[in-house]
C-alpha positions in Angstrom: -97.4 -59.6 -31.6 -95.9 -61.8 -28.8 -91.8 -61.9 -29.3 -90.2 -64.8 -29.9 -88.4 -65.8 -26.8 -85.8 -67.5 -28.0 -85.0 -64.2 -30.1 -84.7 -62.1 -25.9 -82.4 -65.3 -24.9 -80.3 -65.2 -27.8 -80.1 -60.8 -27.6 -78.9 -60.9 -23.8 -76.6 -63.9 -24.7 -75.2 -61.9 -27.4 -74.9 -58.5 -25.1 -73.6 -61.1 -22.3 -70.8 -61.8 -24.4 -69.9 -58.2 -26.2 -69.5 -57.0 -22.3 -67.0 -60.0 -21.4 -65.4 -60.0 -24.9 -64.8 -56.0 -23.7 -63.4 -56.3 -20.1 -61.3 -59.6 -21.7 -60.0 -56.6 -24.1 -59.5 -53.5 -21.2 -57.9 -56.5 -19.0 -55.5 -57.5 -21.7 -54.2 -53.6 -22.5 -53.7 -53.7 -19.0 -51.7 -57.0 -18.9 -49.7 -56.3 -21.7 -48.8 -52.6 -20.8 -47.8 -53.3 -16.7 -46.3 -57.2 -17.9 -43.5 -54.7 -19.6 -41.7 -51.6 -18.4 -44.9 -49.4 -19.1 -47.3 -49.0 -16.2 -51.1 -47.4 -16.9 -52.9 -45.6 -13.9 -56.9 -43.9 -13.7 -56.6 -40.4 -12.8 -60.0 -38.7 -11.3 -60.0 -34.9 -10.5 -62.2 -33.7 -8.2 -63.3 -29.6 -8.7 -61.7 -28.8 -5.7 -60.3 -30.2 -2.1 -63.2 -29.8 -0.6 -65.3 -32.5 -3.3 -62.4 -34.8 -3.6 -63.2 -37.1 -0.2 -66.2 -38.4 -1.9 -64.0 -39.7 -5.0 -61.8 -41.4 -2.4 -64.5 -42.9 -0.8 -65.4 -44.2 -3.9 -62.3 -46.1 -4.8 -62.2 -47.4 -0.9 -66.3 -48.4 -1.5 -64.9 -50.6 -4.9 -62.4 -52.4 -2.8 -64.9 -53.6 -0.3 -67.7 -54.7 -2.3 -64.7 -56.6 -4.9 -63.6 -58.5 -1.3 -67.0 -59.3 -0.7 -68.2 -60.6 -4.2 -65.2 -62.8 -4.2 -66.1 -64.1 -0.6 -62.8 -62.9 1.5 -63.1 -63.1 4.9 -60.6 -60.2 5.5 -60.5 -57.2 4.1 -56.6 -55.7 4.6 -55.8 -52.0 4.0 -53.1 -49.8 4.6 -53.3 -46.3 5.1 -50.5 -43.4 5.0 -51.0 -40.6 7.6 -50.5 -36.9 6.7 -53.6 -34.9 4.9 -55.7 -38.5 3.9 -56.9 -39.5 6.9 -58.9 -36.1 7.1 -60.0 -36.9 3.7 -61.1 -39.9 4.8 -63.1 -38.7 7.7 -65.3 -41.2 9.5 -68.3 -38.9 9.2 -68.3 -38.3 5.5 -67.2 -42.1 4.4 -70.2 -44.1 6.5 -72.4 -41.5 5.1 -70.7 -42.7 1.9 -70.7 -46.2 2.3 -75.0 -45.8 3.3 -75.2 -43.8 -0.1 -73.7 -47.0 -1.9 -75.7 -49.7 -0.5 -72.9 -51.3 0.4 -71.8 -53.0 3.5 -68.8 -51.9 4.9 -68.5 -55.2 7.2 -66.4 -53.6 9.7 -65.4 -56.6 11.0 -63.6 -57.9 8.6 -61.2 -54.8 8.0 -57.1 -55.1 9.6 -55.8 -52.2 9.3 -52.3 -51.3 8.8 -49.9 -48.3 8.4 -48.1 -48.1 5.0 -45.6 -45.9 7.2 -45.0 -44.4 10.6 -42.7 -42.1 12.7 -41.1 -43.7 15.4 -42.8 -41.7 17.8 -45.4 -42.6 21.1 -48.3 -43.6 19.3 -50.2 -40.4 21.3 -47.6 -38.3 19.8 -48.7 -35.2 17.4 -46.5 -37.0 14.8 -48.0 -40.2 14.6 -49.6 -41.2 11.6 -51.6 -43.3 14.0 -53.1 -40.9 15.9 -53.8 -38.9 13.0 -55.9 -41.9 11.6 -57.6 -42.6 14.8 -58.6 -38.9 15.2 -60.1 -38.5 11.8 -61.4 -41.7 10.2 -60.6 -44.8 12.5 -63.1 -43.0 15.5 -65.3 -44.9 17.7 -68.0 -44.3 14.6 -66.3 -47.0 13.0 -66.3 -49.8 15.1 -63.3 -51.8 13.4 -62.1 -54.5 16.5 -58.5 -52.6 18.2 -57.3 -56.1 17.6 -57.5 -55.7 13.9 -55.7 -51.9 14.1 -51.7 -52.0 13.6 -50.2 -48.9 15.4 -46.0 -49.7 15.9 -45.2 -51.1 19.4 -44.3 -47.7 20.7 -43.1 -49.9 23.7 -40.3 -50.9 21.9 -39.0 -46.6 21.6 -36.0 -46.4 23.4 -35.3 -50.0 24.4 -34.9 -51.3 20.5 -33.6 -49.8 17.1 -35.5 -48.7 14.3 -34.7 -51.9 12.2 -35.6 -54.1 15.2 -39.3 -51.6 15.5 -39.1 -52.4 11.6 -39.1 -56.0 12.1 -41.8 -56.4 14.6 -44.2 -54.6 12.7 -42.8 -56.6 9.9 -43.8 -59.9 11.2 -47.2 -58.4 12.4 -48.0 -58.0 9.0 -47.2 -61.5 7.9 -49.0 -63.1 10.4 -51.8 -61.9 9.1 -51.5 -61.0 5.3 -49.2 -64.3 5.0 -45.5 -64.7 2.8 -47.0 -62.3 0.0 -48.0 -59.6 1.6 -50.8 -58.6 -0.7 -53.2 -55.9 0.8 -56.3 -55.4 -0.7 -55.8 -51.9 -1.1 -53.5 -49.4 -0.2 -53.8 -45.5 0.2 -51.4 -43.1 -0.1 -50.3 -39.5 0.1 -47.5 -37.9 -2.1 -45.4 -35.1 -1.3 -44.3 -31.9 -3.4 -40.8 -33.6 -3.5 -43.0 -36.7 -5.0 -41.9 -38.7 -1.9 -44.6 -41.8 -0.7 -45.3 -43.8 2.2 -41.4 -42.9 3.9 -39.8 -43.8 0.5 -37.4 -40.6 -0.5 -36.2 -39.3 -3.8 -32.5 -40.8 -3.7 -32.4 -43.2 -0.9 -31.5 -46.5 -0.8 -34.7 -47.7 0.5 -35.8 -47.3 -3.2 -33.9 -50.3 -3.9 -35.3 -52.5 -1.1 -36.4 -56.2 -3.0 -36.6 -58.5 -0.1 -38.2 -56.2 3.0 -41.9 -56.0 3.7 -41.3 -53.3 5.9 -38.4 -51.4 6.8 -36.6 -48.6 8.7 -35.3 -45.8 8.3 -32.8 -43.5 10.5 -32.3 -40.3 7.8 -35.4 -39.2 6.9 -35.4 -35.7 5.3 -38.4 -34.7 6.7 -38.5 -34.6 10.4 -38.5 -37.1 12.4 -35.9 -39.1 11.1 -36.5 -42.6 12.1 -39.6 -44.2 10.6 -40.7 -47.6 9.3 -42.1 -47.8 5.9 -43.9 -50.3 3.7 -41.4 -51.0 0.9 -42.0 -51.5 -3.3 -42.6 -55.2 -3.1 -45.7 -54.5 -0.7 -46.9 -51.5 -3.2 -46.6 -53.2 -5.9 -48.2 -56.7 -4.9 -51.3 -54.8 -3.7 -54.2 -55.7 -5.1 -55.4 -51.7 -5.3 -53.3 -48.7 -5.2 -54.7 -45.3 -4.6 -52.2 -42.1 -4.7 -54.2 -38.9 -3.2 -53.0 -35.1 -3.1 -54.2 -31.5 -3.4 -53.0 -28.5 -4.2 -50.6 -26.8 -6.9 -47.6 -27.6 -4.9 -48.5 -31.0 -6.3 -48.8 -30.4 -10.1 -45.1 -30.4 -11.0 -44.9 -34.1 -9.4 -48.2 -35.2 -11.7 -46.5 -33.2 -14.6 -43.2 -35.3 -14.0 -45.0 -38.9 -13.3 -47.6 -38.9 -16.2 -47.0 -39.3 -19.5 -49.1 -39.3 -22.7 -51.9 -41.8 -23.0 -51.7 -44.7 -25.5 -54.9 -44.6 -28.1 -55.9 -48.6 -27.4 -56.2 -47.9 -23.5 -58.2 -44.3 -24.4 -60.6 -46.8 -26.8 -61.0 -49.4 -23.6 -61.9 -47.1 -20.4 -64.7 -45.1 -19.6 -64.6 -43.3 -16.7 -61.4 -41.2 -15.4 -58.2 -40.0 -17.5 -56.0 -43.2 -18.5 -52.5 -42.3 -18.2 -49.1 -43.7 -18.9 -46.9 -43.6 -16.1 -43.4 -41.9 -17.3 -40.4 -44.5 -17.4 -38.1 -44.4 -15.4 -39.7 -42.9 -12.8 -38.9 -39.4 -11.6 -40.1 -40.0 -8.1 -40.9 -42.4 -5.8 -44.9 -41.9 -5.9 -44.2 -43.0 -9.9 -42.7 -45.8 -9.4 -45.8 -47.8 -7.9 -46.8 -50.5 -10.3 -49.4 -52.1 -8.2 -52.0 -54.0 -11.1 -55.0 -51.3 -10.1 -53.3 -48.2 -10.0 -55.5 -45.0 -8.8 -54.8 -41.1 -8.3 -57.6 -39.1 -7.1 -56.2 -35.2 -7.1 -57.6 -32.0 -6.7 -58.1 -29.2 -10.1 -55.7 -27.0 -8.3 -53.2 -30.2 -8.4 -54.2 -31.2 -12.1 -54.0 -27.6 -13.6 -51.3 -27.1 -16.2 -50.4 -31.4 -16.7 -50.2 -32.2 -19.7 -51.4 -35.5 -19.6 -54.3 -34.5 -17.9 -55.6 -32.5 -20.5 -56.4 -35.3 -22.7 -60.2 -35.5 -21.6 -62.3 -35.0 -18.5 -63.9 -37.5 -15.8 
């Protein structure tokens, strides 16, 4: 017996509308929870260090593909040195981005640092050497014009605020007055510090910098620039990435219990609250899209993570 097709029109219109009717819902948990003092974040735990790049890559694949289907031109990202550009790796995230089907359009990525040691920029300190060494290799043919290392010219003629500044103004040249990146990556440390933003320093309080310096850093070297809270927060994506069980007291301390309404909205990951006030820096991130991808050795033991599984 032929189906009516009115009948198929009027079932995908109806299943058209149950999808939209739930993102409208899942958008508006998320709106009312991070409009307030509570902010919600996706948590995805890889087995072990060695399976976690691929999650990464994931989240980095999202971003792309969301620039594209909304027809940007550019696609900005900044990236944090330390263990993530090994992570990263250039090898294993083309090999990811094939896997996809999607596009990476290398073209259109500007890259920045979300911090940096003032140091030569061929210096084994150098978050941008680190970056270039492990993910930003001639594999990945990004333009060097569209790469943002400090002007390590500047070392030793100008202060760290001045260095600060410059890089500063790089950055609104091209991301404009609001300085909203498409996505940011970061690294926390075991004393739940991010970017160059330190339990207990002033810089925590920066409102008006894009980027700025800093002279006292308690991990060596101590002058660095840093993206500040008004750049983390504005980003469009956030991702947080760490390994290891030197990590689990930070996750412990930053994630709280998960409210049942966001539980009943999401799918994939662990939904967590973040814990208000903030213990750490890394917590207080309360970017819109807010993403930790961590290691089992790093989510053994927190409590909040034991709620459910990927």
């Amino acid at each position: 017996m032929e189906r009516d097709p009115k009948s198929k029109r009027s079932r995908r219109y109806t299943d058209t509308k149950k999808k939209k009717e739930e993102k409208s819902a899942d958008e508006k948990i998320r709106e009312h929870l991070n409009s307030g003092e509570m902010t919600i974040a996706k948590v995805f735990i890889a087995d072990s260090k060695a399976t976690l790049p691929p999650i990464l890559h994931d989240q980095l694949i999202s971003c792309v593909k969301r620039c594209q289907t909304e027809g940007q031109d550019k696609f900005l990202i900044a990236l944090s040195g330390g263990s993530l550009p090994a992570f990263l790796g250039a090898d294993g995230l083309i090999s990811s981005f094939m896997a996809s089907g999607v596009d990476p359009e290398w073209e259109k990525w500007y890259v920045f640092l979300a911090d940096e040691r003032c140091v030569d920029n061929s210096h084994k300190d150098s978050n941008y050497r680190s970056i270039r060494e492990h993910m930003l290799t001639d594999q990945i043919p990004i333009p060097s014009s569209q790469i943002f290392p400090i002007d390590d010219s500047m070392l030793g003629n100008a202060s760290t605020e001045e260095i600060a500044k410059a890089y500063e103004n790089r950055l609104m040249n091209v991301l404009g007055d609001s300085g909203v990146f498409d996505c940011i990556l970061c690294g926390f440390g075991p004393d739940g510090h991010t970017c160059s933003l330190f339990p207990g320093h002033p810089l925590l309080e920066e409102t008006k910098r894009m980027v700025a310096s800093i002279e006292d850093s308690p991990k060596p070297p101590p002058e660095r620039i840093t993206l500040t809270f008004p750049v983390l927060n504005a980003a469009k994506h956030v991702v947080f990435c760490g390994a290891g069980s030197s990590k689990a007291p930070i996750l412990e301390a930053v994630f709280s219990k998960t409210p049942e309404e966001v539980v009943s909205a999401q799918t994939k990951g662990i939904t967590v609250l973040m814990t208000e006030p903030a213990p750490y820096p890394c917590g207080m991130v309360k970017s819109n899209e807010l993403v930790w991808v961590v290691d089992k050795d790093a989510s053994d033991g927190v409590s909040a993570l034991s709620q459910g599984t990927n």
